[in-house]
N, C-alpha and C positions, 0 to 999 in steps of 0.2 A: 543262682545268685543274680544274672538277669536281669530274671523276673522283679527279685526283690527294690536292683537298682535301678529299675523303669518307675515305680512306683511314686507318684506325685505326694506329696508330704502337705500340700497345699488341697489335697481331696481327702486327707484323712481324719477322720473325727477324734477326739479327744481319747486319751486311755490313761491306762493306768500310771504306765512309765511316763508320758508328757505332762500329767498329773501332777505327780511327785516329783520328778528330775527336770522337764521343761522349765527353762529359765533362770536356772540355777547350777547345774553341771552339764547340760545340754542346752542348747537352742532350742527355739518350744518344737519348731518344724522336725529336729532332726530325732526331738525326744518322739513325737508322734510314729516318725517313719520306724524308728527303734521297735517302740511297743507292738506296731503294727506287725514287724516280722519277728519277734518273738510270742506273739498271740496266734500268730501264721502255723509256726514249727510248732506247738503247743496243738494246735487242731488237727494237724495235718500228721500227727505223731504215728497213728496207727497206718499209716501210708508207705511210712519210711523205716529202713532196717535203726538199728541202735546205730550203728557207726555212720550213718547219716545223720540221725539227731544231733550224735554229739560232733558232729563233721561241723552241724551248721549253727548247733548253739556256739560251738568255739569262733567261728568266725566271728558271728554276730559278737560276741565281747570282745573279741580283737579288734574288729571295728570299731568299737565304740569307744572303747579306750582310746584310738588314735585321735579321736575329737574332742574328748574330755575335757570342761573345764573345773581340773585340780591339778592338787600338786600332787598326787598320790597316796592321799588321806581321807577313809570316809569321811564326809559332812566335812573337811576344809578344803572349800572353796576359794578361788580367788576372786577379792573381793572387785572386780571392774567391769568392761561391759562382757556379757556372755560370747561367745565365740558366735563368728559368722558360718564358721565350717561347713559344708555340704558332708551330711552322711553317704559313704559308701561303701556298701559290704563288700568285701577283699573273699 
């Protein structure tokens, strides 16, 4: 995890998750560094046992939850400026 949290968000190019959620329940940055490591554990799947996958898909959403901006409802949002929050995987 690390690895993951050394990663500059400000060197990553655009994906799917910063796409869709950057700007709107994430930060564009934090959406970026998000997609990044779940594109990461997604490639990197034949590398690692199953209880690793799901070791580190669980984190990755526990993290991301912590910076969320909602109130706990898909698609409502709160309607103000998006969160500053720096992502970090736990």
């Amino acid at each position: 995890m690390k690895i993951y949290n050394a990663v500059s968000e400000k060197d990553l190019s655009e994906n799917y998750f910063s796409k869709y959620f950057g700007g709107k329940f994430f930060n564009v940055d934090a959406a970026k560094k998000i997609g990044f490591i779940r594109e990461n554990i997604e490639n990197n799947k034949s590398n690692l046992t199953d209880k690793e996958n799901y070791i580190l898909l669980a984190s990755l959403l526990y993290s991301a939850d912590k910076i969320a901006n909602t109130v706990g409802h898909f698609d409502a949002y709160l309607k103000k400026e998006v969160l500053d929050d720096n992502f970090i995987m736990k």
